[in-house]
C-alpha positions as CSV (number, residue, x, y, z in Angstrom):
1,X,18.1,2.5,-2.4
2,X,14.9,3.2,-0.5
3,X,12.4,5.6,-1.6
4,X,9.6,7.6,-0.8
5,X,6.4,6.2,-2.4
6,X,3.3,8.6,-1.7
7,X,-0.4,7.5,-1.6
8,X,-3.7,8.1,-1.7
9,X,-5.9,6.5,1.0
10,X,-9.8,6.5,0.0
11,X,-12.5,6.0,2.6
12,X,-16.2,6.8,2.2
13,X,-15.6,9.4,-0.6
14,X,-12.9,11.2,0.7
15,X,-9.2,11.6,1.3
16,X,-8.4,10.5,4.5
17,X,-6.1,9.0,6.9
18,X,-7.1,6.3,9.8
19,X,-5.6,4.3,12.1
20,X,-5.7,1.3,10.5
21,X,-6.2,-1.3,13.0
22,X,-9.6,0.3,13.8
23,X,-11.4,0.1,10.2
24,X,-14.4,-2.0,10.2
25,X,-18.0,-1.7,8.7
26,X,-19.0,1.3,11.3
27,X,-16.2,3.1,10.2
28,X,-12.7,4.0,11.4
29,X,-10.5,6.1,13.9
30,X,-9.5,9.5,11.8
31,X,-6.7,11.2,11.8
32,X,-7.2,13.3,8.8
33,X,-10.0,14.1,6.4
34,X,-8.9,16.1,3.2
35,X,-11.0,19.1,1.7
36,X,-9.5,17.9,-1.9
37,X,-9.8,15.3,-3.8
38,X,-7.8,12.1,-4.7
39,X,-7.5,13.9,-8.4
40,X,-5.5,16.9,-6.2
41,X,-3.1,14.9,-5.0
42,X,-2.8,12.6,-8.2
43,X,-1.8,15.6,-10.1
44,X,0.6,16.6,-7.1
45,X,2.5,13.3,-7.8
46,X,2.5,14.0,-11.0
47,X,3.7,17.2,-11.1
48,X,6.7,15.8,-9.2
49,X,7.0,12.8,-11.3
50,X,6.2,10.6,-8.2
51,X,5.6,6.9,-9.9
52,X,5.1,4.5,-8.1
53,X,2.3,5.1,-5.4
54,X,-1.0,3.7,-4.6
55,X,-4.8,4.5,-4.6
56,X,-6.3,2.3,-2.2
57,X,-9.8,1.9,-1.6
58,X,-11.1,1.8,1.9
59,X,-14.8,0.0,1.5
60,X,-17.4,1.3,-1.1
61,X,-18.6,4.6,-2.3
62,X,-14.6,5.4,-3.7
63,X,-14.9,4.3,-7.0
64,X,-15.5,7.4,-9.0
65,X,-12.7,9.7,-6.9
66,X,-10.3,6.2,-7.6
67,X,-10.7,6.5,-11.6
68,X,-10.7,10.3,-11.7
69,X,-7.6,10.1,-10.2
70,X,-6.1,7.5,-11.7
71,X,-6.9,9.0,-15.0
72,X,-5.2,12.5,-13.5
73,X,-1.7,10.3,-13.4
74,X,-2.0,8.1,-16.1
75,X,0.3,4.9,-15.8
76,X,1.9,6.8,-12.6
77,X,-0.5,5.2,-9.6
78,X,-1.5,1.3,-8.4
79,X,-4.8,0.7,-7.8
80,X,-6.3,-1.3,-4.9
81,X,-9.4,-2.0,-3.3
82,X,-12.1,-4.9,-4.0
83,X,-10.2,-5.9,-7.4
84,X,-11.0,-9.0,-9.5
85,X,-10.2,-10.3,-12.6
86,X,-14.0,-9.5,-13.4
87,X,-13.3,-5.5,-12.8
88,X,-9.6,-5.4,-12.9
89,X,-9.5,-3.9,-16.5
90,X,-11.8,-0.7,-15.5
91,X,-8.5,0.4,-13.4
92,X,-5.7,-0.4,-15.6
93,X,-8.3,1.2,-18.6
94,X,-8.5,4.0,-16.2
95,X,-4.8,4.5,-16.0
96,X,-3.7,2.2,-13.0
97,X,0.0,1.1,-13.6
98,X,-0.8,-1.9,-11.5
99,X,-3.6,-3.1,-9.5
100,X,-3.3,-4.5,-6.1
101,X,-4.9,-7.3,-4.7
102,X,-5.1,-8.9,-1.3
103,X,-8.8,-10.0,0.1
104,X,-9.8,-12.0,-3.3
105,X,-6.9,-14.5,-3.0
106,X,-8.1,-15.3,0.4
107,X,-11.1,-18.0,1.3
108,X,-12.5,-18.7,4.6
109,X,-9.2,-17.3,5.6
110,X,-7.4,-19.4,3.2
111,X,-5.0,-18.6,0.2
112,X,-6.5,-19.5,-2.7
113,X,-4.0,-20.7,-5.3
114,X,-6.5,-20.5,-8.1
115,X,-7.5,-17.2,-7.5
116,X,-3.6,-16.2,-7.9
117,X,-3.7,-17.7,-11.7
118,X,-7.1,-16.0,-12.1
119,X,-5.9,-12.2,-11.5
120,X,-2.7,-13.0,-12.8
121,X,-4.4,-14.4,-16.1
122,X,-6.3,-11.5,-16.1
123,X,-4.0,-8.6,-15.8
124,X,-0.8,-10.4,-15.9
125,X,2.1,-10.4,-13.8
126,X,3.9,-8.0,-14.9
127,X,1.2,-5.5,-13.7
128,X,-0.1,-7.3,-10.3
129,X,1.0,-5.9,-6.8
130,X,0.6,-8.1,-3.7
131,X,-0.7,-6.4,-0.7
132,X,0.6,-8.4,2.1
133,X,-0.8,-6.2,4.8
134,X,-0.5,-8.0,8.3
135,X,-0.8,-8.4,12.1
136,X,1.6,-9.7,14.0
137,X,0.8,-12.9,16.3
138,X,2.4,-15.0,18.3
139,X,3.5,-16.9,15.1
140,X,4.6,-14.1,13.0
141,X,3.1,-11.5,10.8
142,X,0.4,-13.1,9.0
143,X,-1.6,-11.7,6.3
144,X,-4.7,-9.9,7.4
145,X,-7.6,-9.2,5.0
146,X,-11.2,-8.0,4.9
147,X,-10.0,-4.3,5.7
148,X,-7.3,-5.8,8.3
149,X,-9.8,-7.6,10.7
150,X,-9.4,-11.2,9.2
151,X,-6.0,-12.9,10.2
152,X,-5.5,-15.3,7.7
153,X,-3.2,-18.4,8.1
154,X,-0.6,-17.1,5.5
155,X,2.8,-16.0,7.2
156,X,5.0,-13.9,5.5
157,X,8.3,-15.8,5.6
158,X,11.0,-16.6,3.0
159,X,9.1,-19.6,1.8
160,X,5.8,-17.6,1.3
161,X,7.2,-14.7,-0.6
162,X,9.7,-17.0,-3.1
163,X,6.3,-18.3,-4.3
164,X,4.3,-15.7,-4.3
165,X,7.5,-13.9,-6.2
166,X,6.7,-16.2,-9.4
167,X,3.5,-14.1,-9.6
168,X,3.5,-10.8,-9.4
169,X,5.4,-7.4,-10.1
170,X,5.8,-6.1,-7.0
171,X,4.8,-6.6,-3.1
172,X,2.6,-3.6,-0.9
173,X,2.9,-4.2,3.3
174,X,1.1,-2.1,5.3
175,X,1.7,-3.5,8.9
176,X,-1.8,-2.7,10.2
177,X,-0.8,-2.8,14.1
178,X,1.1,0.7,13.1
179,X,-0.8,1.9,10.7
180,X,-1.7,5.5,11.3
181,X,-0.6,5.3,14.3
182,X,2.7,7.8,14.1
183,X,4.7,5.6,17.0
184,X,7.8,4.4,14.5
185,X,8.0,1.7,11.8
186,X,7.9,-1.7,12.7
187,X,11.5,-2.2,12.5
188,X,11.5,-6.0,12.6
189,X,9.1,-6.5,9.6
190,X,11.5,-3.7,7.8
191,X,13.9,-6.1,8.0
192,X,12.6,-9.2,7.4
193,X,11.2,-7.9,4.1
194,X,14.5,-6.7,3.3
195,X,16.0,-10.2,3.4
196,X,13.6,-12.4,2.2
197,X,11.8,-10.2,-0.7
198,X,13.5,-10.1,-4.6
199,X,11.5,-7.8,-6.4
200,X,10.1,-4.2,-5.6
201,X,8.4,-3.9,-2.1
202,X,6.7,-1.0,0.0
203,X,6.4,-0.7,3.3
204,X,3.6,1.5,5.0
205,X,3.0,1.7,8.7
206,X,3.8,4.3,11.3
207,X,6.6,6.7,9.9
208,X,7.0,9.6,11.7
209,X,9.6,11.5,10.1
210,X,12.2,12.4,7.4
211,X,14.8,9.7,9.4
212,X,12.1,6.7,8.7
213,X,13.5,6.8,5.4
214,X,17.0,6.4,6.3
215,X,16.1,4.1,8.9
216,X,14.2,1.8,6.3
217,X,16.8,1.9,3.8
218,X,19.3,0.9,6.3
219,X,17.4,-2.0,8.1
220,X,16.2,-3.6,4.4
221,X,19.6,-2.5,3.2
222,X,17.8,-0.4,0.5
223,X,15.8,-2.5,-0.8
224,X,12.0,-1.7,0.7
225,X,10.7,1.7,-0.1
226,X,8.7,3.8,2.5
227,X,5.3,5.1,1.8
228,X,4.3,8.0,4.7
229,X,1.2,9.2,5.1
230,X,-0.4,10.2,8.9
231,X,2.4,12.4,9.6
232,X,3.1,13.9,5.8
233,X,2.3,18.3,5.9
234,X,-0.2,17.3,3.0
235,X,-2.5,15.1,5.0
236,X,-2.3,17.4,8.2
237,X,1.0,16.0,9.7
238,X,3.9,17.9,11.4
239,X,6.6,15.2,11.1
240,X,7.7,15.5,7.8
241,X,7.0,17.9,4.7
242,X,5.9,16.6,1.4
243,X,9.1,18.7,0.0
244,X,11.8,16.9,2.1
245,X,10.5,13.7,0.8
246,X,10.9,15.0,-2.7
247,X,15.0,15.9,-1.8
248,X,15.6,12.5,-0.3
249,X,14.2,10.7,-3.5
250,X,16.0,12.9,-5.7
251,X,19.1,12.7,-3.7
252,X,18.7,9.0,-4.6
């Protein structure tokens, strides 16, 4: 069954939420800035016993709010955000469950095989997350890295994931065209993640309310959880309250 995942979205030293499509090196459209920090809502989570989420790292100057919090919720939050196999153990050391990884397996716009058996010699697969964050085109959702602004030549399809599936623990999708945007899911990605993906996989990406989670677990037939962030009471939203996500999960 679907679930609420929460998250922790880190840009420039602070909590925030953007509109994701607009990140680039000047900055990034804002929709909220916290006055706590990522170690708050770490210790939120796990108050609540809310496994499962993600730190991620929105450019540089996040690195000491990352590991606070990660140290806050030991073993209960992924890390992402310029990981290597050269810096991937400060993370997990930290407390990271997992750490995510997009932009590194990607040259020149290119998936780089070797880089795959790199990170997953170096942290293994059992605690590697995908991020498979995309754009769609007019061939399909691709994989979009560099914060988003490089659309890569990888398509997420049924043959990409059954081999990307031999290599990880779990899959992350924001679908950046949404992303902060609080105009609906993309409903068509929903599904096509529920069909062709095996192992765990969260979707981020323009939830607006408490009926995004139904909606998700119904299109991906329960198998894609939802992360929402933008419209969540905790980061300044109105759609949805932090404690109605808590009843759906443990209604679960």
């Amino acid at each position: 069954m679907t679930l609420f995942r929460p998250c922790i979205d880190l840009h420039q030293g602070k909590v925030k939420q953007i509109v994701g499509g607009s990140l680039n090196d000047a900055g990034a459209e804002t929709n909220f800035v916290s006055q706590h920090s990522a170690s708050y809502y770490a210790d939120l989570y796990r108050q609540h016993k809310l496994a499962g989420g993600h730190i991620i790292s929105l450019g540089p100057n996040n690195r000491q709010q990352a590991l606070q919090a990660l140290t806050t919720f030991a073993n209960g939050l992924q890390y992402g955000g310029g990981v290597t196999p050269e810096n991937a153990h400060l993370f997990l050391e930290a407390g990271a469950s997992h750490v995510i990884v997009t932009s590194y397996l990607f040259e020149h716009g290119k998936f780089s095989w070797p880089r795959l058996q790199e990170i997953k010699a170096a942290v293994g697969a059992d605690r590697l997350v995908l991020d498979l964050s995309c754009r769609k085109t007019p061939e399909g959702w691709m994989i979009a890295t560099d914060r988003w602004q490089t659309i890569t030549d990888t398509a997420i399809n049924q043959q990409t994931i059954a081999k990307l599936e031999e290599h990880c623990a779990e899959f992350l999708v924001h679908a950046a065209d949404v992303e902060g945007l609080q105009a609906g899911i993309d409903q068509d990605l929903v599904s096509i993640l529920g069909d062709i993906c095996t192992l765990p996989c969260t979707y981020a990406g323009g939830a607006t309310s408490i009926a995004d989670l139904q909606r998700v677990d119904s299109l991906s037939k329960g198998r894609v959880d939802l992360t929402i962030g933008s419209a969540l009471d905790i980061f300044g939203g109105s759609g949805v309250t932090f404690e109605a996500c808590l009843d759906w999960n443990h209604q679960r």
